[in-house]
C-alpha positions as CSV (number, residue, x, y, z in Angstrom):
1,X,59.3,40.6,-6.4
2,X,60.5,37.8,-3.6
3,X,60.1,34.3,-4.4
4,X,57.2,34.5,-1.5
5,X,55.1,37.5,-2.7
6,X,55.2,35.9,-6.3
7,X,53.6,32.7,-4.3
8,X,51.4,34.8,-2.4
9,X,49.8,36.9,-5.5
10,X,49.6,33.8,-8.3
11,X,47.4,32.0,-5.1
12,X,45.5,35.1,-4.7
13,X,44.7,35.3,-9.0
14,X,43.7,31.5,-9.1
15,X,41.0,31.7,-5.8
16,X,40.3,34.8,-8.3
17,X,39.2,32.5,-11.3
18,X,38.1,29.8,-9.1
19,X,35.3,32.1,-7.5
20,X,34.5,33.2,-11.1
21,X,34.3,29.8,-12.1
22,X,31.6,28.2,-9.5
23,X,29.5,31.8,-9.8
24,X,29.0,29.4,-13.3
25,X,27.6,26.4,-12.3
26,X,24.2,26.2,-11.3
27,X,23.4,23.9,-8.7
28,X,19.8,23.7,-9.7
29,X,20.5,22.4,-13.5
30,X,22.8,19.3,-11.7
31,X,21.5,16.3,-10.0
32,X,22.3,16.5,-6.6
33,X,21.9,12.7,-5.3
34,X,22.2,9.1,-6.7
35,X,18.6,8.7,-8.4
36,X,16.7,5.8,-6.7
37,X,13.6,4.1,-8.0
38,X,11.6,3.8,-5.0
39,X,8.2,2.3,-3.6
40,X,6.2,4.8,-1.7
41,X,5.4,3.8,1.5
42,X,8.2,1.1,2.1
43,X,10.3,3.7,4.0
44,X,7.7,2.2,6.6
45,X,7.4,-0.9,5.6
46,X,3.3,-1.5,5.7
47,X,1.3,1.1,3.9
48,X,-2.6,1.2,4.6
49,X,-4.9,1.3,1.4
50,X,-8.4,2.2,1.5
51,X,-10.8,-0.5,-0.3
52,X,-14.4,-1.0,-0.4
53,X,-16.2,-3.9,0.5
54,X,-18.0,-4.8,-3.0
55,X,-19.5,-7.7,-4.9
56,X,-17.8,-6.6,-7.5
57,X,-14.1,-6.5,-8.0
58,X,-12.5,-3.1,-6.3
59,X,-9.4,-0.9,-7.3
60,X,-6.0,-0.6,-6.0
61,X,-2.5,0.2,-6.9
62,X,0.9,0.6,-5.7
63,X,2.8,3.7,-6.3
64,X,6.7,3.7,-7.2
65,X,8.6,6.7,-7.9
66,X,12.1,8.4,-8.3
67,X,13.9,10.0,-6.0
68,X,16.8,13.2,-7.0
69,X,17.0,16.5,-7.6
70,X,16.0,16.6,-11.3
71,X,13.3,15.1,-12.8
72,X,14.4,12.0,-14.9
73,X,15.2,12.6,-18.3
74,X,14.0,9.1,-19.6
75,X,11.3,6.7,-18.9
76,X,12.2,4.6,-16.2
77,X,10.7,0.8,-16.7
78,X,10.1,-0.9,-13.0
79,X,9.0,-4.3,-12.5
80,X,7.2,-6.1,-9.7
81,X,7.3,-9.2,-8.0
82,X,5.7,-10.5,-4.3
83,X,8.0,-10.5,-1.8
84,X,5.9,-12.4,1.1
85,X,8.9,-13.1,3.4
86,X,8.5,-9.9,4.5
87,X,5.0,-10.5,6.3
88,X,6.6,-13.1,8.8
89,X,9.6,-10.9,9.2
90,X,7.0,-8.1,10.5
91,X,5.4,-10.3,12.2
92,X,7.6,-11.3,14.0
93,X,9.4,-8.4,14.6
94,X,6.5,-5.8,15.6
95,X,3.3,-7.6,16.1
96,X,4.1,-10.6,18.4
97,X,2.0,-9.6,21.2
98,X,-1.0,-8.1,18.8
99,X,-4.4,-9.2,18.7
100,X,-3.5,-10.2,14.9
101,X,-0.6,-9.9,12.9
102,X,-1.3,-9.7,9.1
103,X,-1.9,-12.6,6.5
104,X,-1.3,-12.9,3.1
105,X,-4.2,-12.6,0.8
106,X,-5.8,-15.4,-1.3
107,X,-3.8,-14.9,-4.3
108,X,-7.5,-15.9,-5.9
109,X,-8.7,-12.6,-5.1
110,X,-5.9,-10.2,-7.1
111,X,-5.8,-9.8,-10.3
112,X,-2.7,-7.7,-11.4
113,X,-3.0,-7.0,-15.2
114,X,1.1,-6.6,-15.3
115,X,3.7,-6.1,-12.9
116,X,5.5,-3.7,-14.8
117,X,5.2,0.0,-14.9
118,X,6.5,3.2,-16.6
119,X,7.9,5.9,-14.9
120,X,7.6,8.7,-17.8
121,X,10.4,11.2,-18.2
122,X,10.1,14.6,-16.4
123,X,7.3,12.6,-14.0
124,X,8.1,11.7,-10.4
125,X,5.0,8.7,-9.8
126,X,3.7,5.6,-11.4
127,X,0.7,3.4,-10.6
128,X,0.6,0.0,-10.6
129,X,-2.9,-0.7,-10.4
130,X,-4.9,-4.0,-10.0
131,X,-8.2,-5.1,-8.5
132,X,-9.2,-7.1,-5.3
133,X,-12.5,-9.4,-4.7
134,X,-13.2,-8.0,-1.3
135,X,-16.3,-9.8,-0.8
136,X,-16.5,-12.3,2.5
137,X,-13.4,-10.9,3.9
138,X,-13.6,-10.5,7.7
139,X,-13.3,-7.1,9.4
140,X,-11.1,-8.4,12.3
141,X,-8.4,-9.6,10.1
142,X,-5.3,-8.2,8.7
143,X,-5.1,-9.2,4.8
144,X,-1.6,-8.3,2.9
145,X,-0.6,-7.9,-0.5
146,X,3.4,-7.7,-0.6
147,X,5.4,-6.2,-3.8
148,X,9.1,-5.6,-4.2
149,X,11.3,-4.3,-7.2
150,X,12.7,-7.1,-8.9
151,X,14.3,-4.5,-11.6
152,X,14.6,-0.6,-13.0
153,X,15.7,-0.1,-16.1
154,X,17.6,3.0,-15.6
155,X,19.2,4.4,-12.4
156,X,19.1,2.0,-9.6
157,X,16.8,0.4,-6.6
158,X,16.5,1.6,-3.4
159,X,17.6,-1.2,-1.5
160,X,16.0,-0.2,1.6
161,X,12.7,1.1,0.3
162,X,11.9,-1.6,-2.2
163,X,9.4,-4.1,-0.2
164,X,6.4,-3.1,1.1
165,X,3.2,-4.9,2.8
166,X,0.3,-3.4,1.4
167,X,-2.3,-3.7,4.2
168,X,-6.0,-3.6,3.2
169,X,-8.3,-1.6,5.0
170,X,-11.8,-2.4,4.4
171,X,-14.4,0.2,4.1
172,X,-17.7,1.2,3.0
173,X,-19.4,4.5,2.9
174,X,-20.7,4.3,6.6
175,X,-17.2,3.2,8.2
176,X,-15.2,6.1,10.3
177,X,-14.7,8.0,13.1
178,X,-18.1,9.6,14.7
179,X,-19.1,11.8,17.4
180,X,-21.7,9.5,19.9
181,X,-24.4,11.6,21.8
182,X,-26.7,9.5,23.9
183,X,-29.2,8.8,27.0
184,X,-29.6,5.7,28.6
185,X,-33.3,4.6,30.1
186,X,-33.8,2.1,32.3
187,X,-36.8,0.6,31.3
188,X,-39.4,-0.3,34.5
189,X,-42.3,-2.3,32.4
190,X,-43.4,0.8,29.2
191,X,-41.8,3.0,31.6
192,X,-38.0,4.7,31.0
193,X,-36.4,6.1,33.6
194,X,-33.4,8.3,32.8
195,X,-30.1,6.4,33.7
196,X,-27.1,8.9,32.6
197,X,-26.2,10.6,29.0
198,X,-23.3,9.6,27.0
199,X,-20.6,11.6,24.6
200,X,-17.3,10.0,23.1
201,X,-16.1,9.1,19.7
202,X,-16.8,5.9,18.6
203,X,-15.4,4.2,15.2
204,X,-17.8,2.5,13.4
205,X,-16.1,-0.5,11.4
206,X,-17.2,-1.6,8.0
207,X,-17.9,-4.9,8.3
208,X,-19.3,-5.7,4.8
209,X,-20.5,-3.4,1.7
210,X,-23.6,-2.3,3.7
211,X,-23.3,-2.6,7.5
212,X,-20.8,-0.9,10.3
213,X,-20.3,-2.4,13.9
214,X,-19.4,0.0,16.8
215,X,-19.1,-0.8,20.9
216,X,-22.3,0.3,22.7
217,X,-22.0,3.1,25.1
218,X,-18.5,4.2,26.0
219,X,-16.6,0.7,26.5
220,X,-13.4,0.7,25.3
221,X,-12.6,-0.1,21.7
222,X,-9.4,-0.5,21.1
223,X,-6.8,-3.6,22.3
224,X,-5.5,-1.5,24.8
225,X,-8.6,-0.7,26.9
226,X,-8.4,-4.4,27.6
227,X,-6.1,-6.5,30.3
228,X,-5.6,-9.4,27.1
229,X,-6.0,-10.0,23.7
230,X,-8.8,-12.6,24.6
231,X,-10.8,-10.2,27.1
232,X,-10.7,-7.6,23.9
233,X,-12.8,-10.3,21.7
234,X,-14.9,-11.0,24.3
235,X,-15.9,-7.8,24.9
236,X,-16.3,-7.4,20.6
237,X,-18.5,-10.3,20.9
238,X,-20.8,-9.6,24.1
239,X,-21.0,-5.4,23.3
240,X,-20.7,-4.6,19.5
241,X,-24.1,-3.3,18.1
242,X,-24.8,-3.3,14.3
243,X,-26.1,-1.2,11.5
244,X,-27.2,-2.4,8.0
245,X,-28.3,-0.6,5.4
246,X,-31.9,-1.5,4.3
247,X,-34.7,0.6,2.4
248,X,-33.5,4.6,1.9
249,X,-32.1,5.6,4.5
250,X,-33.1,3.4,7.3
251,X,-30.9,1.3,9.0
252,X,-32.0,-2.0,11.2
253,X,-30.4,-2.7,14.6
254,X,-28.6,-5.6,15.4
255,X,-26.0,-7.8,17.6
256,X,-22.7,-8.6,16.3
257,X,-22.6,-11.5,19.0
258,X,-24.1,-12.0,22.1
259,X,-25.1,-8.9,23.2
260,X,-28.9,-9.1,23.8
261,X,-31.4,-6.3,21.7
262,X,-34.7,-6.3,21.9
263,X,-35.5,-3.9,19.3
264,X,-34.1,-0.7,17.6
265,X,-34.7,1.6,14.7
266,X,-32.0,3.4,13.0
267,X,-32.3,6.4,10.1
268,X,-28.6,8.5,8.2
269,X,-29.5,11.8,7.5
270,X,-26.4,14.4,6.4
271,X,-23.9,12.0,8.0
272,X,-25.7,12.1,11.0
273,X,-27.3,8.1,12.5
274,X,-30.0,8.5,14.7
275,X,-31.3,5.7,16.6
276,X,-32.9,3.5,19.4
277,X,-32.8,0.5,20.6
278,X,-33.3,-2.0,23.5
279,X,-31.1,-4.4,25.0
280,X,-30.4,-7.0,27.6
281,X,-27.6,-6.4,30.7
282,X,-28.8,-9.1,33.0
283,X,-32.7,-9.1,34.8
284,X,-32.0,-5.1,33.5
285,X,-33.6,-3.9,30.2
286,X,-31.8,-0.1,28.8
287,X,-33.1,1.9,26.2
288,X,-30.5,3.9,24.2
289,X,-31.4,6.9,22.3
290,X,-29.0,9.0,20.8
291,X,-27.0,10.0,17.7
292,X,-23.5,9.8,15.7
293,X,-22.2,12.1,13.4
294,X,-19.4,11.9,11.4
């Protein structure tokens, strides 16, 4: 055989072998990436949480995990700490035009039993729960709780996903998005003269355990339906309308500022409001009647 065949056919028997030898390994019992302990929601930085406005204190948690492949094969001990840097930095960075950029909580109002959790082996998650005193906070602000890893006891920390603002949105069991279908009168003395129907969504904004505030009619209810951040709290203040929870399942009517009512009546009924009420738009008096549903 010449010195080159002999080349050719022991390179031949070793890709052989070699085939043989990967058709062994499978890919699916081997990690496949660095394993990273990981908070969820840091990727984008501020992660909204659902809380209840309450009297009493209500329930919240952060949620770290670990990233790979596998699932790990040990128990994985992260610890916390608050990081509140990171609420200027966003600040600065992504809400310096914004109506309001987000502040850090009274420290008074979290109590966090332990910063430290356990990632069990074969488990991806772990909570991190504590409670929050919601009551008193106001609607129109932007409260932050901020954690980071400070440590993992196995594997390593994501050093890009370990800080997150944990932004507090404050509900109750009215709050949400709803469907608005309503007339408008224009009231001559007892008399209502039909003035024009209405049908948009409207968001109705928990504002403490029992009531909701929402912009009469169809005005514009977000920042950017307005020319400046002080024309949009203007207009909060002179056309928000409020319900409040009172006996059953009636509701009374009421002004979150200076728009003027005259009266109202409000009942919820399979996630359905249907109301009245009167108010003020110069020497004119309108009657709304109408309904939201959820």
């Amino acid at each position: 055989m010449k010195h080159g065949t002999y080349n050719l056919a022991f390179l031949l028997v070793a890709l052989l072998f070699g085939a043989g030898a990967c058709e062994d390994v499978n890919v699916l019992e081997t990690e496949q990436y660095i394993k990273q302990v990981y908070i969820v929601g840091a990727a984008d930085v501020v992660w909204a949480f659902d809380v209840a406005y309450g009297d009493e204190p209500q329930a919240a948690y952060v949620v770290t995990a670990v990233g790979g492949s596998l699932l790990p094969d040990r128990d994985v001990a992260v610890r916390f700490r608050h990081n509140d840097a990171t609420i200027e930095w966003y600040n600065n960075k992504y809400l310096y035009d914004a109506p309001v950029t987000y502040q850090k909580l009274d420290p008074a109002r979290v109590l966090i039993p332990s910063l430290e959790t356990t990632i069990r082996a074969g488990e991806v998650y772990a909570r991190l729960p504590f409670t929050i005193n919601t009551s008193g906070l106001h609607c129109d602000s932007l409260y932050a709780v901020t954690f980071a890893i400070e440590s993992v006891s196995t594997y390593e920390a994501n050093k890009v996903d370990s800080a997150l603002i944990l932004n507090l949105n404050l509900v109750n069991d009215y709050a949400g998005t709803y469907q608005l279908a309503a007339t408008r009168y224009r009231m001559n003395g007892t008399d209502a003269v039909y003035d024009g129907t209405y049908s948009t969504t409207r968001t109705l904004k928990a504002v403490d355990a029992n009531s909701v505030r929402f912009f009469n009619e169809a005005r514009a209810e977000t920042r950017g339906g307005y020319a400046s951040n002080e024309a949009y709290f203007a207009a909060v203040n002179n056309y928000c309308v409020t319900f409040t929870r009172g006996a059953e399942n009636n509701f009374t009517v009421g002004s979150w500022g200076a728009l003027v009512l005259h009266e109202g009546e409000c009942t919820l009924v399979d996630d359905t409001f249907t109301f009245r009420y009167d108010y003020q738009s110069g020497s004119t008096r309108y009657r709304i009647e109408g309904t939201l549903t959820r």
